[in-house]
PDB file of N, CA, C and O in Angstrom:
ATOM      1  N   UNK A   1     -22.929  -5.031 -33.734  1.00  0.00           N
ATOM      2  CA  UNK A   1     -23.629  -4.831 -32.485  1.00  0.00           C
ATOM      3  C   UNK A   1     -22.679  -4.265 -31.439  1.00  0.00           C
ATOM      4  O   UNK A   1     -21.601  -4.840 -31.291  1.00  0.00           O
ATOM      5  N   UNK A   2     -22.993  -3.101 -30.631  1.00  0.00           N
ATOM      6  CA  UNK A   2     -22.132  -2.627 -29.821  1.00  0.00           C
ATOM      7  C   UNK A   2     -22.410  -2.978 -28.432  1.00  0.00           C
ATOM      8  O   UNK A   2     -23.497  -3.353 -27.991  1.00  0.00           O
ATOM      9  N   UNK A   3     -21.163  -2.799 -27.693  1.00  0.00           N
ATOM     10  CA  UNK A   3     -21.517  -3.240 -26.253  1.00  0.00           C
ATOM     11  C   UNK A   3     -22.738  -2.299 -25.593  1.00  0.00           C
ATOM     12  O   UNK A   3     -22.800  -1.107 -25.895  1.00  0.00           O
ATOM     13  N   UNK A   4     -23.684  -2.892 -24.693  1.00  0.00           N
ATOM     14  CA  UNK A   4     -25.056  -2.276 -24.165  1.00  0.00           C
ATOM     15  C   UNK A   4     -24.194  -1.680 -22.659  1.00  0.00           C
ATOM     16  O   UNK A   4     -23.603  -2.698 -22.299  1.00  0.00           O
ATOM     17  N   UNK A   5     -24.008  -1.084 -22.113  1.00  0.00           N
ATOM     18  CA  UNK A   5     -24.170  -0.630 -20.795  1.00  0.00           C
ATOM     19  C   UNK A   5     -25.158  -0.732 -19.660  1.00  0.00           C
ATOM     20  O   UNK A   5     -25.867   0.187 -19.249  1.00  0.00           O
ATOM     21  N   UNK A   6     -25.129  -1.543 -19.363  1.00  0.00           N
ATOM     22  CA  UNK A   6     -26.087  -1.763 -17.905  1.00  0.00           C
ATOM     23  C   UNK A   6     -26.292  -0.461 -16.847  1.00  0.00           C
ATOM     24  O   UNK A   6     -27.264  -0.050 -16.213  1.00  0.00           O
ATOM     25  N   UNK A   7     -25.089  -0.081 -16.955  1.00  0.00           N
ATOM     26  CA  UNK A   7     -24.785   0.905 -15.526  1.00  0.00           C
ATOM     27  C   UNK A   7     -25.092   2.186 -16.438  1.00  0.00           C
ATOM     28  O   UNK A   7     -24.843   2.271 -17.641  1.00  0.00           O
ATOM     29  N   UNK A   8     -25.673   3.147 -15.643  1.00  0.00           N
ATOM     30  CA  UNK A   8     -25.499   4.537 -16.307  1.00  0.00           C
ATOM     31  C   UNK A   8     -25.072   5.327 -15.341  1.00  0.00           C
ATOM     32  O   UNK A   8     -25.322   4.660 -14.337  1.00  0.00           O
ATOM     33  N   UNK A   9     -24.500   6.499 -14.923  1.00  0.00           N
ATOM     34  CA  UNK A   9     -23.984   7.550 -14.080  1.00  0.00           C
ATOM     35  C   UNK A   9     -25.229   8.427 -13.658  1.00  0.00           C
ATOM     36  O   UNK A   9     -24.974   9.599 -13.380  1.00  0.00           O
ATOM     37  N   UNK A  10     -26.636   7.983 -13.567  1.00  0.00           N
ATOM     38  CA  UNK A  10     -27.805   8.372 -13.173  1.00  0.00           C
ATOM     39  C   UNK A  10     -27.598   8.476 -11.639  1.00  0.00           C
ATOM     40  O   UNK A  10     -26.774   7.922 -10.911  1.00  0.00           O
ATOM     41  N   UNK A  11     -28.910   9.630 -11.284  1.00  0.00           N
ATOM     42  CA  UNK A  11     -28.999   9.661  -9.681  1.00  0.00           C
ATOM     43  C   UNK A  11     -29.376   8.258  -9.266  1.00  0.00           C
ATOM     44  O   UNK A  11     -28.838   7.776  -8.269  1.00  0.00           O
ATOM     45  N   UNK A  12     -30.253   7.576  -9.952  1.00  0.00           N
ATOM     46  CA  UNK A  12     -30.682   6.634  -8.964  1.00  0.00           C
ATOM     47  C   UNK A  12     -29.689   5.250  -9.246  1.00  0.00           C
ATOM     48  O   UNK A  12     -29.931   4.422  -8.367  1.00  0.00           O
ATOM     49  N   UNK A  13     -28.905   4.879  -9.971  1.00  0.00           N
ATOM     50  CA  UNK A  13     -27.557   4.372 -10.048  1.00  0.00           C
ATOM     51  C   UNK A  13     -26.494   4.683  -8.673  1.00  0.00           C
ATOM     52  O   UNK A  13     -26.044   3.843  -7.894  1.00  0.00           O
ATOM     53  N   UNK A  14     -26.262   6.221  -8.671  1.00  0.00           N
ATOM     54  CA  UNK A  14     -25.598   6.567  -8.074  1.00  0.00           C
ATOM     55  C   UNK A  14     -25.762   6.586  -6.394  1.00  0.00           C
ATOM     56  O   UNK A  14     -24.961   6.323  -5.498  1.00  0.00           O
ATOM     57  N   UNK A  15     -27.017   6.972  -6.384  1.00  0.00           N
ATOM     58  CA  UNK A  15     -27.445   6.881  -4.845  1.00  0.00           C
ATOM     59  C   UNK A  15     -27.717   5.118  -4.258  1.00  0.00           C
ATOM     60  O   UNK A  15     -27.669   4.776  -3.076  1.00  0.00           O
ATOM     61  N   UNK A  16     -27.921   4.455  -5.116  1.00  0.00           N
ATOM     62  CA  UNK A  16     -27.305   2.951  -5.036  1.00  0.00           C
ATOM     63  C   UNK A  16     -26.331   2.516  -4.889  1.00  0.00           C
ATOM     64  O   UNK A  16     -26.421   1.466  -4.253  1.00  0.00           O
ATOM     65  N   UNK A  17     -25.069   2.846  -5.230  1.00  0.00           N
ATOM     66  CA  UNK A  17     -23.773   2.527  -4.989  1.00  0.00           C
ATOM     67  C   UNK A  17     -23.679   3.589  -3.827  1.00  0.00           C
ATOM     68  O   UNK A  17     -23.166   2.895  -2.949  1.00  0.00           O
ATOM     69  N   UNK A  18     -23.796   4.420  -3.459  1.00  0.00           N
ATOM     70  CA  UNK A  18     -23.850   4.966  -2.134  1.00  0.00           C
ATOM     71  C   UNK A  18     -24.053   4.021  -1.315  1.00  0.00           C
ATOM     72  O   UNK A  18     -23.116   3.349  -0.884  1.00  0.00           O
ATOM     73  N   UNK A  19     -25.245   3.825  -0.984  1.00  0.00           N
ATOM     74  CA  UNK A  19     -26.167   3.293  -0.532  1.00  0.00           C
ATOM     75  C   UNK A  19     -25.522   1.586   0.282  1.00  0.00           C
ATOM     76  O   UNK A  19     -25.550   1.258   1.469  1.00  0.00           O
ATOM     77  N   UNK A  20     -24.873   0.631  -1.221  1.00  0.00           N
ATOM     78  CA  UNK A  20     -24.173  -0.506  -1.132  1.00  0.00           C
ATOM     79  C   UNK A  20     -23.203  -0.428  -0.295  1.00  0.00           C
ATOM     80  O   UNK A  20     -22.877  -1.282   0.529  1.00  0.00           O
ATOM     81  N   UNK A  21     -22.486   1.104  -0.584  1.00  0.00           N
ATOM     82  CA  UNK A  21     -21.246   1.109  -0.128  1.00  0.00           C
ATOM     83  C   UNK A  21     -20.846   1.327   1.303  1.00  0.00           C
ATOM     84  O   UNK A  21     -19.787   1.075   1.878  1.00  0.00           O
ATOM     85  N   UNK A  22     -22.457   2.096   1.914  1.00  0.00           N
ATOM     86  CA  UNK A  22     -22.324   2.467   3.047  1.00  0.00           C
ATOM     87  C   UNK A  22     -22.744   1.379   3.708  1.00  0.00           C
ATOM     88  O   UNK A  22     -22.339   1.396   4.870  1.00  0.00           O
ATOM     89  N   UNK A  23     -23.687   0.011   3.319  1.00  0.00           N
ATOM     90  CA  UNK A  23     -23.787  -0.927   4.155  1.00  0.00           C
ATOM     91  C   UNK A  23     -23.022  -1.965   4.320  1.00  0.00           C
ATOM     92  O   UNK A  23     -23.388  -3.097   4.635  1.00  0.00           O
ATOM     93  N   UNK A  24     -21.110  -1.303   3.944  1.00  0.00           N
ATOM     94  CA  UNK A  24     -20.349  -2.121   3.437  1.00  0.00           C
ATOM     95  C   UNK A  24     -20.464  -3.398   2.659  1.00  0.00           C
ATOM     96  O   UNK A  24     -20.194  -4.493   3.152  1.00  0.00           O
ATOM     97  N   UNK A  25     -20.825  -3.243   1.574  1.00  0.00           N
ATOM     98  CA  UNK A  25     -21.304  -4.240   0.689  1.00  0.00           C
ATOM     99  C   UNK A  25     -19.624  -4.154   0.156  1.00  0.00           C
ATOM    100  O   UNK A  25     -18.872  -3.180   0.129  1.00  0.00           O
ATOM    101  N   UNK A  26     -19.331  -5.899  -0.336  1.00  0.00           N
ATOM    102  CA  UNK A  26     -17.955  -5.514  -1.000  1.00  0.00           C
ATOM    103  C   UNK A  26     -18.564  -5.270  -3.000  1.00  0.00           C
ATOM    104  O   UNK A  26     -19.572  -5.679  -3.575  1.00  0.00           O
ATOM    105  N   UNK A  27     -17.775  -4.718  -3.329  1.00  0.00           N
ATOM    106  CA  UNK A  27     -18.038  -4.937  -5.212  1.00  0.00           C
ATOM    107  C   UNK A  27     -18.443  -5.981  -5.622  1.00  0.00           C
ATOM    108  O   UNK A  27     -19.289  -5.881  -6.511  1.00  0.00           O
ATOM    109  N   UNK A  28     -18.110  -7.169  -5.256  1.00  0.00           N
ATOM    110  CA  UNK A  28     -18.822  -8.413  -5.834  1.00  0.00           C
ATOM    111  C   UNK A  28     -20.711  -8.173  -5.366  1.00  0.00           C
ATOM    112  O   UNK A  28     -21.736  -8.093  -6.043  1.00  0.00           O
ATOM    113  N   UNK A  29     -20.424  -8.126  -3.908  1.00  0.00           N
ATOM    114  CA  UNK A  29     -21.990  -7.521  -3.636  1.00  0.00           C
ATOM    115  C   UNK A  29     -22.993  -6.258  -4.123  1.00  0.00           C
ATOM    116  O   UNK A  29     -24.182  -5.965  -4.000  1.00  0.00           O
ATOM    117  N   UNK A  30     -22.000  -5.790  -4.640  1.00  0.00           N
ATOM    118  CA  UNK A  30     -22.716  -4.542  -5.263  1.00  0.00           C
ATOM    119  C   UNK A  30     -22.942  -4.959  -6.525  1.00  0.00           C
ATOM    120  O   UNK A  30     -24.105  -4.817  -6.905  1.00  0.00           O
ATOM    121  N   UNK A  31     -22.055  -5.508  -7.412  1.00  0.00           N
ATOM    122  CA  UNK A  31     -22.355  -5.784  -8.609  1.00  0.00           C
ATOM    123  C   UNK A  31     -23.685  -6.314  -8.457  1.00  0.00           C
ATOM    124  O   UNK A  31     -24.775  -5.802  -8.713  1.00  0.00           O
ATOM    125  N   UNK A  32     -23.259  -7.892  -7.800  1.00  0.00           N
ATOM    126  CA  UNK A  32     -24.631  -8.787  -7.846  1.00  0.00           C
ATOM    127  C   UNK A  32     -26.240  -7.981  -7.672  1.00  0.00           C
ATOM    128  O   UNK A  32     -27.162  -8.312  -8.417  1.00  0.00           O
ATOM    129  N   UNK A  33     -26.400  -7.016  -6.714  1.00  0.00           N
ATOM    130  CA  UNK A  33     -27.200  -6.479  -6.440  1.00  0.00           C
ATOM    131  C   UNK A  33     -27.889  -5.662  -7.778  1.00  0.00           C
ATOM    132  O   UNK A  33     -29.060  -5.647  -8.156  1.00  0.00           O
ATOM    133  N   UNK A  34     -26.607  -4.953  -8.367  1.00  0.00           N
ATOM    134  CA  UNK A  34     -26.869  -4.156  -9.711  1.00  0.00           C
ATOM    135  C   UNK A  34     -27.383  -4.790 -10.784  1.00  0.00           C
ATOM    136  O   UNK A  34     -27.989  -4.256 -11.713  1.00  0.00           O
ATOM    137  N   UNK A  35     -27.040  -6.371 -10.596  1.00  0.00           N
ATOM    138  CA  UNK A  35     -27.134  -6.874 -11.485  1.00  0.00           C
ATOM    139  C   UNK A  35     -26.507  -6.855 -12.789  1.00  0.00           C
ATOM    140  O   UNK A  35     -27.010  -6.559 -13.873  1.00  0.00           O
ATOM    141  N   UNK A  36     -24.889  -7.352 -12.409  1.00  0.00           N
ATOM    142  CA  UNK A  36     -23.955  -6.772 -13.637  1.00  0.00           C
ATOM    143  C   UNK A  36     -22.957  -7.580 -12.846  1.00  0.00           C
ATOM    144  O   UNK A  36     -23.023  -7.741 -11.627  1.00  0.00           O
ATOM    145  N   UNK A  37     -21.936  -8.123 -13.718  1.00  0.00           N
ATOM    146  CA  UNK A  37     -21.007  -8.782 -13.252  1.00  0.00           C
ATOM    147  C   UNK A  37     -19.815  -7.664 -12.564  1.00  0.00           C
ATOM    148  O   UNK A  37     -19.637  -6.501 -12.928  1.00  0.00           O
ATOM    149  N   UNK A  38     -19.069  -8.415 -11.455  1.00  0.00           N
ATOM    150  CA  UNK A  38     -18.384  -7.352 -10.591  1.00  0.00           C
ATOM    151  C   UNK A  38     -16.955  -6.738 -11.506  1.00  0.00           C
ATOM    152  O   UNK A  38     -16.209  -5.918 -10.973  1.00  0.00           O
ATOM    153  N   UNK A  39     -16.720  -7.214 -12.825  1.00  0.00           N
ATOM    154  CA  UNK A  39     -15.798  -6.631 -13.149  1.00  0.00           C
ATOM    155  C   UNK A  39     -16.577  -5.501 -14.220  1.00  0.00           C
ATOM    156  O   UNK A  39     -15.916  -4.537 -14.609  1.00  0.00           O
ATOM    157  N   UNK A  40     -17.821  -5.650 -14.612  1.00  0.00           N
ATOM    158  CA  UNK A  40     -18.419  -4.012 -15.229  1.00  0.00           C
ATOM    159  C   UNK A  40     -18.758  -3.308 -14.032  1.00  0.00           C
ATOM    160  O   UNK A  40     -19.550  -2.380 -14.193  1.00  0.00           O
ATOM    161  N   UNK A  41     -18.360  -3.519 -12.893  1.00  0.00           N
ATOM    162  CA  UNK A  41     -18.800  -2.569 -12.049  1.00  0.00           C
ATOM    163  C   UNK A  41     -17.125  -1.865 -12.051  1.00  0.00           C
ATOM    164  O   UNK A  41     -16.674  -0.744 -12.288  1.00  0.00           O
ATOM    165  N   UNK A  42     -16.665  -2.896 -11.740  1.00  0.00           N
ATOM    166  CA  UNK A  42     -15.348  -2.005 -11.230  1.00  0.00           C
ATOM    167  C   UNK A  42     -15.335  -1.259 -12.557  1.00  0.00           C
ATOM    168  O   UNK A  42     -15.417  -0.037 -12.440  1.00  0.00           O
ATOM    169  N   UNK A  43     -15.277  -1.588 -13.403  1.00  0.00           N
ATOM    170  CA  UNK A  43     -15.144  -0.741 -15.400  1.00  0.00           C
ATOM    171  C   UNK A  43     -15.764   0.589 -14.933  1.00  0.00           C
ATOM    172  O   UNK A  43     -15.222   1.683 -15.091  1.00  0.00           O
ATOM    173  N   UNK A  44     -16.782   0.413 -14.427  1.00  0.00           N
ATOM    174  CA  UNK A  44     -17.826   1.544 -14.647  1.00  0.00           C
ATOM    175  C   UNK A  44     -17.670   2.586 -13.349  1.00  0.00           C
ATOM    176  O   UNK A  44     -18.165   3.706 -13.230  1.00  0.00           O
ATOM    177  N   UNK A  45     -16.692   1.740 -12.274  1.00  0.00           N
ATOM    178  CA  UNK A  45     -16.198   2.901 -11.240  1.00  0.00           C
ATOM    179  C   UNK A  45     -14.915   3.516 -11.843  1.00  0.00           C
ATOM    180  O   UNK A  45     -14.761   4.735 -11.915  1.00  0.00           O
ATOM    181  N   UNK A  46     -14.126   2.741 -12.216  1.00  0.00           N
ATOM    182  CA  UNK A  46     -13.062   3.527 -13.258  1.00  0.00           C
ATOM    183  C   UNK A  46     -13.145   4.686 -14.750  1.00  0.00           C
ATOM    184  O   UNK A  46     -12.476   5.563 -15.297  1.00  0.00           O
ATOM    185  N   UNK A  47     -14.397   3.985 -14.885  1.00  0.00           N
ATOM    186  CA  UNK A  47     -14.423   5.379 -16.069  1.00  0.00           C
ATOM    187  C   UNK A  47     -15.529   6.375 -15.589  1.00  0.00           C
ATOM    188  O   UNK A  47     -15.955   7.128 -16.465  1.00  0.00           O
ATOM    189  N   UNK A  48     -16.031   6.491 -14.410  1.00  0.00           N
ATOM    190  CA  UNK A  48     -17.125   7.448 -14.008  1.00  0.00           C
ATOM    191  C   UNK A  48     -16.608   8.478 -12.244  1.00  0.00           C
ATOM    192  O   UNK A  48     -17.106   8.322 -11.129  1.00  0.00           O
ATOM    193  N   UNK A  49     -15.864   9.121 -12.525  1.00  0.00           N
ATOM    194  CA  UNK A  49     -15.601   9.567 -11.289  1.00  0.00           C
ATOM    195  C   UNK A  49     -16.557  10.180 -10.641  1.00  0.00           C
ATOM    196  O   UNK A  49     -16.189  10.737  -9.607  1.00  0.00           O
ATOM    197  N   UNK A  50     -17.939  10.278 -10.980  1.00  0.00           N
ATOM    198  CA  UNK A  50     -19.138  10.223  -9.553  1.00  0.00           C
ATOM    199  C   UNK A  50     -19.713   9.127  -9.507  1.00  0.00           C
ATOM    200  O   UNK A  50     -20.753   9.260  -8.862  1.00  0.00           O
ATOM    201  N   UNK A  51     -19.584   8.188  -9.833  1.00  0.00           N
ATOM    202  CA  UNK A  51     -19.392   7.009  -9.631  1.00  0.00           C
ATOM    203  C   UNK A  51     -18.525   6.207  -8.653  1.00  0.00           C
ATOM    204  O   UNK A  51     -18.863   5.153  -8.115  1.00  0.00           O
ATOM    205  N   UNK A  52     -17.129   6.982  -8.467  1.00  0.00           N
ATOM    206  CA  UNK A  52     -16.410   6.453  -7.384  1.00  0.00           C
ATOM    207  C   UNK A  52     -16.539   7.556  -6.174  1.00  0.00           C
ATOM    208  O   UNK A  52     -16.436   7.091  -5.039  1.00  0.00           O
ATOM    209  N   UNK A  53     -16.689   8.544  -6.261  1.00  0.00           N
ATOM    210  CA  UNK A  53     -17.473   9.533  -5.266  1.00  0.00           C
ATOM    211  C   UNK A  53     -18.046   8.862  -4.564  1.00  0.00           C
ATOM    212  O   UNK A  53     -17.678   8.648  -3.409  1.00  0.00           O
ATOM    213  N   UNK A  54     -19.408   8.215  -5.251  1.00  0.00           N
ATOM    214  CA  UNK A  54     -20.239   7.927  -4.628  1.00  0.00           C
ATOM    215  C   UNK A  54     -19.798   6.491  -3.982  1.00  0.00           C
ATOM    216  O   UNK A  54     -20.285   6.087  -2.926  1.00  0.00           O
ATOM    217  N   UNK A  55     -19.101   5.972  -4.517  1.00  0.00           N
ATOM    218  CA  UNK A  55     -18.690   4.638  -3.649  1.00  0.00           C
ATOM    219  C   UNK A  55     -17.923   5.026  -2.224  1.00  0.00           C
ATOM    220  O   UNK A  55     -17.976   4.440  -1.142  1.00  0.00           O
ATOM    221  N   UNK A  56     -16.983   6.567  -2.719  1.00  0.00           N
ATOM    222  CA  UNK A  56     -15.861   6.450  -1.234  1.00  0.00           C
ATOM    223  C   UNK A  56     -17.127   7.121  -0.340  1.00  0.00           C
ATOM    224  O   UNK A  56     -17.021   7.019   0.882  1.00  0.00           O
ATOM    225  N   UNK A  57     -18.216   7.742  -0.837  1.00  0.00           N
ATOM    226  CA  UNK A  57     -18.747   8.475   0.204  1.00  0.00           C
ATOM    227  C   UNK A  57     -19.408   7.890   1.005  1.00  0.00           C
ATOM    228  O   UNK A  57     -19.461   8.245   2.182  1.00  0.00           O
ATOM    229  N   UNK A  58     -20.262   6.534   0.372  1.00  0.00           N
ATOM    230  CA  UNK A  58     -20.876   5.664   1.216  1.00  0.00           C
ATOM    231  C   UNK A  58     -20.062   4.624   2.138  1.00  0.00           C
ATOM    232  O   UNK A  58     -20.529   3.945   3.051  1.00  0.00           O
ATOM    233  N   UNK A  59     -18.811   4.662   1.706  1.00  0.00           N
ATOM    234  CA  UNK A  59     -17.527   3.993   2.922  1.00  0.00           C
ATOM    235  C   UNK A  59     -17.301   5.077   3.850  1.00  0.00           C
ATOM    236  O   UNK A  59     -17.311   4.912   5.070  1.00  0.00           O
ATOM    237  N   UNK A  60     -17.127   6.031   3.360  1.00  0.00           N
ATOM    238  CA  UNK A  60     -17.180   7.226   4.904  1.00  0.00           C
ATOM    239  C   UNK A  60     -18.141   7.249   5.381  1.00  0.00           C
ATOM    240  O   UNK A  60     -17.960   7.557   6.559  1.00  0.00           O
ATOM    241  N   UNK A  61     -19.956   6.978   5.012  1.00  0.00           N
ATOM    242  CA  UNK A  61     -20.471   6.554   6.078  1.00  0.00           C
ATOM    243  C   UNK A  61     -20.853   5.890   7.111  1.00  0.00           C
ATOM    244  O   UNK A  61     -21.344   6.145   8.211  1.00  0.00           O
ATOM    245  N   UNK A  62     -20.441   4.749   6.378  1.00  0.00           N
ATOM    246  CA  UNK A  62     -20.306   3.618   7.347  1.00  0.00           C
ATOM    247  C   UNK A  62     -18.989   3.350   8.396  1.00  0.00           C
ATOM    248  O   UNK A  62     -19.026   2.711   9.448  1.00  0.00           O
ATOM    249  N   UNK A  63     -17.896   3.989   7.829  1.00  0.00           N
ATOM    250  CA  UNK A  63     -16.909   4.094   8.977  1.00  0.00           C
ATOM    251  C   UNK A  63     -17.246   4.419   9.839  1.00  0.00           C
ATOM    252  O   UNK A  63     -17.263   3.730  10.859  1.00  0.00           O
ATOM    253  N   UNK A  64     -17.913   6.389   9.706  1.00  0.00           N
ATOM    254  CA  UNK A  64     -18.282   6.626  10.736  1.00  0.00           C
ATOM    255  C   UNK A  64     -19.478   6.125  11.445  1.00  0.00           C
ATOM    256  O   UNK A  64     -19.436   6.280  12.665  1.00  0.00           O
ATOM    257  N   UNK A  65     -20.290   5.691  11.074  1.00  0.00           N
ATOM    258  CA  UNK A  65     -20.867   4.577  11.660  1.00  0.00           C
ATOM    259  C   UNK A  65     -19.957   3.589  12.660  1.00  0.00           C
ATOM    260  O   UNK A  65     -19.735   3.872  13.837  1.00  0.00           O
ATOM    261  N   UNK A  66     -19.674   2.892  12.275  1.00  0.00           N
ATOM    262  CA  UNK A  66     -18.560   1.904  12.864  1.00  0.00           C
ATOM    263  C   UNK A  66     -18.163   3.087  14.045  1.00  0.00           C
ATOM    264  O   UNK A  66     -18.518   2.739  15.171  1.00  0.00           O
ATOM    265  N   UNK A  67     -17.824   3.760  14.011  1.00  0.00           N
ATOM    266  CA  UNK A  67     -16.962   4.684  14.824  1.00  0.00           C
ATOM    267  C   UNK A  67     -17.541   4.876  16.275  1.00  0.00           C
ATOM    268  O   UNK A  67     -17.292   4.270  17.317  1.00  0.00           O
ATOM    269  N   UNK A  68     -18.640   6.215  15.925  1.00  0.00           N
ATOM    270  CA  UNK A  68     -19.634   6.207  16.959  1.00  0.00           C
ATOM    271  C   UNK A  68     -20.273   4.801  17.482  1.00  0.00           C
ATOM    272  O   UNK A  68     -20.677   4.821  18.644  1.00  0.00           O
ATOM    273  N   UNK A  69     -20.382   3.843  16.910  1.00  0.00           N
ATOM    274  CA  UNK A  69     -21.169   2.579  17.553  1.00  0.00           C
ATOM    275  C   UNK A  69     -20.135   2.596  18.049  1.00  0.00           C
ATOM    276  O   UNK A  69     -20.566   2.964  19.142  1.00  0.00           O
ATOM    277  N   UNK A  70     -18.832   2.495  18.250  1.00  0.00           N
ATOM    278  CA  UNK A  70     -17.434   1.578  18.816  1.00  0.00           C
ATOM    279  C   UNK A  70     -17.385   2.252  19.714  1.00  0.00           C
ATOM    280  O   UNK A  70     -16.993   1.808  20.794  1.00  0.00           O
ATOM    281  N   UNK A  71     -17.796   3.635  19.546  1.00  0.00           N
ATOM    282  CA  UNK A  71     -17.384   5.297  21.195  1.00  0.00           C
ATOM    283  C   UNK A  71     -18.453   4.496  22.141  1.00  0.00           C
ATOM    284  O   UNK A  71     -18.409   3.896  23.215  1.00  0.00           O
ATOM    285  N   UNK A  72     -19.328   4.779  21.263  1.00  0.00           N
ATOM    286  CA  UNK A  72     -20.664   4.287  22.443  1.00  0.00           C
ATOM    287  C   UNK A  72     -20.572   3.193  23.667  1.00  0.00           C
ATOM    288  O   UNK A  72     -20.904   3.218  24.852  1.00  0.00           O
ATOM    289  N   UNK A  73     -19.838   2.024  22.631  1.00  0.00           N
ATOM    290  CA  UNK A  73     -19.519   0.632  24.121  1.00  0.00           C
ATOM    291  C   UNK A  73     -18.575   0.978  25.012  1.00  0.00           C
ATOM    292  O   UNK A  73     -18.554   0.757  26.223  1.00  0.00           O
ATOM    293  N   UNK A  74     -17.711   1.595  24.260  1.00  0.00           N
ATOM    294  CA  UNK A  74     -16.456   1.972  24.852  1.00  0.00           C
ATOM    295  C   UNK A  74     -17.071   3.062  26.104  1.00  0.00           C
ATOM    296  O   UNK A  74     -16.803   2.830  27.283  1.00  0.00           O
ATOM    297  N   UNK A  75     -17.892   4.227  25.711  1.00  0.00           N
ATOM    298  CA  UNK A  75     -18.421   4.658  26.638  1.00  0.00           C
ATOM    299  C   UNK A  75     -19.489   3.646  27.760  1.00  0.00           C
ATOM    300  O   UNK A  75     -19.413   3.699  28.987  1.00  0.00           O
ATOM    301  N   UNK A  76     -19.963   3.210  27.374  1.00  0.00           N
ATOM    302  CA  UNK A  76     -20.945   2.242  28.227  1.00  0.00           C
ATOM    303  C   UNK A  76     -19.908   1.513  29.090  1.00  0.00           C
ATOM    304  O   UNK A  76     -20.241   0.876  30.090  1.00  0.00           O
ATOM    305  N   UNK A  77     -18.870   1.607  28.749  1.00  0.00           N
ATOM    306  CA  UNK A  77     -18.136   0.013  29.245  1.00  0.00           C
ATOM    307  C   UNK A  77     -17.442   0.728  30.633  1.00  0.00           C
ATOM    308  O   UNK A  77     -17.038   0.126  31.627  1.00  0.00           O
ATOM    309  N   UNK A  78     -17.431   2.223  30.388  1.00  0.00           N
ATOM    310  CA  UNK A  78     -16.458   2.949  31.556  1.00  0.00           C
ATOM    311  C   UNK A  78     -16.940   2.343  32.376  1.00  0.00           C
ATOM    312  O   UNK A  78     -18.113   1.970  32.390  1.00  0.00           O
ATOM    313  N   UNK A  79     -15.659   2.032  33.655  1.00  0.00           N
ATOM    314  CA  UNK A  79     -16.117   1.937  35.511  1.00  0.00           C
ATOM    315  C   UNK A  79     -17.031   2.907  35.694  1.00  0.00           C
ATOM    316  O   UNK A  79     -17.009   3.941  35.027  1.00  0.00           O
ATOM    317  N   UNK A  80     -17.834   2.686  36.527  1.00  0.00           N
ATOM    318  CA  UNK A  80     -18.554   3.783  37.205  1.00  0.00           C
ATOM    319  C   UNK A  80     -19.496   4.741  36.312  1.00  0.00           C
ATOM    320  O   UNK A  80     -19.988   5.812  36.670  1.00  0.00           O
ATOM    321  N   UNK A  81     -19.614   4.174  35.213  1.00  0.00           N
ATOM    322  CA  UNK A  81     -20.791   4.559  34.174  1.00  0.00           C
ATOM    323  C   UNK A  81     -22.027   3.937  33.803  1.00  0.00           C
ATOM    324  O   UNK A  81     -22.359   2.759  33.941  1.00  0.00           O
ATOM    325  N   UNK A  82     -22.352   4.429  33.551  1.00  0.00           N
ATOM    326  CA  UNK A  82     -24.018   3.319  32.905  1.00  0.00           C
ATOM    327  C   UNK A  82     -24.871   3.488  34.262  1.00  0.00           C
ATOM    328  O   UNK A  82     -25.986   2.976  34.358  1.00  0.00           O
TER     329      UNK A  82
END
């Protein structure tokens, strides 16, 4: 009997780990979500490089997220603004 793969390198796999990654989910949270323990996830970000694409890309969105929300107070917060 051979090992089954849970994860496949599919769009809708992939736009999921996007997705996790951009609502800063950590890997344990993503796994759980995938439903796969967090060390076949990390397996399956190591042997699938759009797979980890898609993980750094959904952390660059949420940075920048983070970012602009952080300009914004920072703007709101000026003296003599708002």
């Amino acid at each position: 009997m051979g090992v089954t793969n849970k994860l496949r390198p599919n769009d809708e796999t992939l736009q999921l780990i996007t997705a996790l990654a951009a609502i800063m989910a950590t890997k344990a949270e993503a796994a759980a979500a995938l439903g796969v323990h967090e060390g076949t996830l990390r397996s399956f970000l190591k042997r699938h490089e759009e797979a980890r694409l898609a993980w750094a890309s959904g952390h660059v969105k949420a940075t920048v997220h983070v970012y602009r929300c952080q300009r914004r107070l920072a703007l709101k917060a000026r003296p003599g603004r708002g």
